[in-house]
N, C-alpha and C positions, 0 to 999 in steps of 0.2 A: 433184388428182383421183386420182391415182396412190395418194397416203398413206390417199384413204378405200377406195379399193378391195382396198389389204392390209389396212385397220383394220376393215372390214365384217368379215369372214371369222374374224379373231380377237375380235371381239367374239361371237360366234356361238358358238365354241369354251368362249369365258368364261364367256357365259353357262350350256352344256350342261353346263361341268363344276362353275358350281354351284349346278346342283341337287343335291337330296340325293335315296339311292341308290334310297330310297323309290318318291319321287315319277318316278326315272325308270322305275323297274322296274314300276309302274303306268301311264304313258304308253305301255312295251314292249307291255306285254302285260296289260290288265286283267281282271283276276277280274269274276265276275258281282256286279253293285250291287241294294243293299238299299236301297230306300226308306223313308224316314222322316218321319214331318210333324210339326211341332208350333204349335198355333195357342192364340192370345192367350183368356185370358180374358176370357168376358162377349159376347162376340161371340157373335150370333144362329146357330142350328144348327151350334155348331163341328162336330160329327161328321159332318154333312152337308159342310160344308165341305172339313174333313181328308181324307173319302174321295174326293172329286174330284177335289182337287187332285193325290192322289197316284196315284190311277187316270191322270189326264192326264200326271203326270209320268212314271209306267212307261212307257207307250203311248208317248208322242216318244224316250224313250233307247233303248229295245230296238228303234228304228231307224236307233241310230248303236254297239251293245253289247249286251252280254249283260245281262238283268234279272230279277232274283229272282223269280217269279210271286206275287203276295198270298197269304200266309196258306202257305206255304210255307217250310219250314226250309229257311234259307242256308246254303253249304255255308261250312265256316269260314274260307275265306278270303277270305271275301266285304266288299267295303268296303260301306259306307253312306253315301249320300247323307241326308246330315240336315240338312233343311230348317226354317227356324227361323221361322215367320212373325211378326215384330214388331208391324205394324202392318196391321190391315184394317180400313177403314171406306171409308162413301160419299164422291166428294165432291160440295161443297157449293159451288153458285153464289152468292158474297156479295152480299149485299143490300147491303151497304155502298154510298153510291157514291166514286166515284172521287175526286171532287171534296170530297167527306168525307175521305174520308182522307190527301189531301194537306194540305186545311187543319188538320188533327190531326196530321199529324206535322211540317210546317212552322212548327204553334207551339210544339211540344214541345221541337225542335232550337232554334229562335231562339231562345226560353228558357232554355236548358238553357248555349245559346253567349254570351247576355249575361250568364248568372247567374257563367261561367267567365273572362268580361272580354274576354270577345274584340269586336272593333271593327265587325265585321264579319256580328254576330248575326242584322240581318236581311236579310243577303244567304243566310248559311245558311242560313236559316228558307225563305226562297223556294223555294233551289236545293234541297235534299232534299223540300219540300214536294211541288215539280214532278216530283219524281224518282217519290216516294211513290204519286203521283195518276197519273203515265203507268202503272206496272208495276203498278198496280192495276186500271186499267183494260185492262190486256194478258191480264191472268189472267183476269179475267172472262171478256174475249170466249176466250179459250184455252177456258177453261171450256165455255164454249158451244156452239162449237165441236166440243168432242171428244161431246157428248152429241147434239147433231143428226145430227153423223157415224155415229156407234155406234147411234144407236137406243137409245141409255139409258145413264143415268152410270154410268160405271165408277168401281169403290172405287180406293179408294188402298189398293197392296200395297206394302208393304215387307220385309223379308227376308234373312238371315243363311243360305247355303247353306256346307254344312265337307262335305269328300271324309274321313269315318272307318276307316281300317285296324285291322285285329282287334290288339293287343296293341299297340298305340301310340296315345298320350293327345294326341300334335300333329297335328293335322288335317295331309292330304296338301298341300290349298290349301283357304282361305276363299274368300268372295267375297260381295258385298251384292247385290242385287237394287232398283234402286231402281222408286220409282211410275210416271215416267214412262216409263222401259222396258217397263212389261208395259203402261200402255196402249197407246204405238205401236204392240205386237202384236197388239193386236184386231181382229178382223175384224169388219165393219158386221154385224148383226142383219139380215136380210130378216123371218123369222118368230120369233114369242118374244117381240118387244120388252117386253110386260110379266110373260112367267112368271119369276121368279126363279129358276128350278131353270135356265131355259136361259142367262139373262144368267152365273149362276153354272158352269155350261160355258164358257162362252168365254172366262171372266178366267180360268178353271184352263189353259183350253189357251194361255190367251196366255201366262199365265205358266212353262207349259210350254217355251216354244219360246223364251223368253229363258235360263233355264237351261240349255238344251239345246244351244243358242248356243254361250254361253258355255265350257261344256264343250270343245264341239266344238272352238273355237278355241285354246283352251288345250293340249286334248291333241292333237289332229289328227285325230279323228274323221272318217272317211269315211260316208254313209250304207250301210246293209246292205241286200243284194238283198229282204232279207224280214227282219221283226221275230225278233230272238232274246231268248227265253225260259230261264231254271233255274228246273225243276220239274217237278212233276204234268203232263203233257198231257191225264189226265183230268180234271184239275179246270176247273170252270168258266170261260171268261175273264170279265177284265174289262169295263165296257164304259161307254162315254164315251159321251152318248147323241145326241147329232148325228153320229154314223154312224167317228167313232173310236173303233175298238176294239184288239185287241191286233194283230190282223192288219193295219190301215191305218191315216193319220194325215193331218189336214190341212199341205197346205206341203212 
């Protein structure tokens, strides 16, 4: 007990000192952040999209940091939050059933294990079968699940977030974004369940408040008494249209 309680403390040491001088001097004290989005081709109203999501992602940071105001020149020493979105679409409750698709991959494997001389082909064939057909049927009802809950299926987001400093090509820190993290963040639908524009609010803020997270945890982000803004105060705010705007924020 003794050796982890000196090994804590210089692990702690090891760690701060390596970082690079960058990313500590950004942890210190961060300059105001640029938002950035970029969304997949082919996908239905990306611009509708793109301005959401980054509207929702100003709105949560500039209640843990300072943030560029849209459409406003950054001042140069501003990093950028550039947000990469990989993958957006619906998901889809499979039709398939369960029991389908054990017995399809139960014979693919038995197959695949006799064709390879193993002795024991249709014991595989069962045992992944069984496996196939349980986690098949876990997803579905998962599936289901999160759509009764919410009030309407949420897409699958995925997502490539990079902290970019002005004259350096190496991101501060990467990080992904996976799907099931921004839907854990949803909050149920009471009104809206079929307007698109409102379901479309609430995956931006969900995904909002995982990035924002995530940040937070990484740097040590405290929330701010009131939202900080670089820019214009005469310009327009933003506005997130279930009642976040640049002044408040759900959560």
């Amino acid at each position: 007990m003794r050796f982890l309680a000196l090994a804590v403390p210089a692990l702690v040491v090891l760690t701060t000192a390596c970082t690079r001088p960058e990313v500590e001097a950004f942890r210190r004290n961060p300059p105001p952040l640029e938002v950035a989005f970029e969304v997949p081709r082919g996908i239905p109203r990306p611009e509708a999209v793109k301005a959401e999501y980054a509207a929702a992602l100003r709105a949560r940071l500039a209640t843990r940091t300072t943030v560029v105001r849209m459409g406003t020149l950054p001042p140069p020493q501003a990093v950028t939050v550039r947000v990469q979105i990989t993958e957006l679409r619906p998901v889809k409750v499979s039709d398939a059933s369960p029991g389908a698709v054990g017995v399809a991959t139960g014979i693919a494997v038995g197959t695949l294990s006799a064709l390879a001389g193993n002795r024991d082909a249709v014991f595989d064939g069962f045992f992944w079968g069984l496996w196939a057909g349980h986690h098949a049927a876990h997803v579905k009802r998962s599936q289901r699940w999160e759509a009764d809950h919410l009030g309407f299926t949420p897409q699958v987001v995925e997502a490539q977030v990079a902290l970019m400093a002005p004259g350096n090509p190496e991101p501060l820190w990467v990080f992904a974004v996976e799907p099931m993290d921004v839907i854990n963040a949803m909050d149920p639908l009471r009104e809206g369940r079929n307007d698109e524009n409102r379901i479309l609010e609430e995956e931006a803020s969900a995904f909002a408040r995982v990035v924002v997270a995530r940040l937070q945890q990484r740097f040590g982000w405290s929330r701010l008494p009131e939202p900080s803004y670089w820019g214009d105060l005469k310009q327009e705010p933003e506005m997130i249209h279930h009642g976040d705007t640049e002044g408040t924020e759900k959560r």
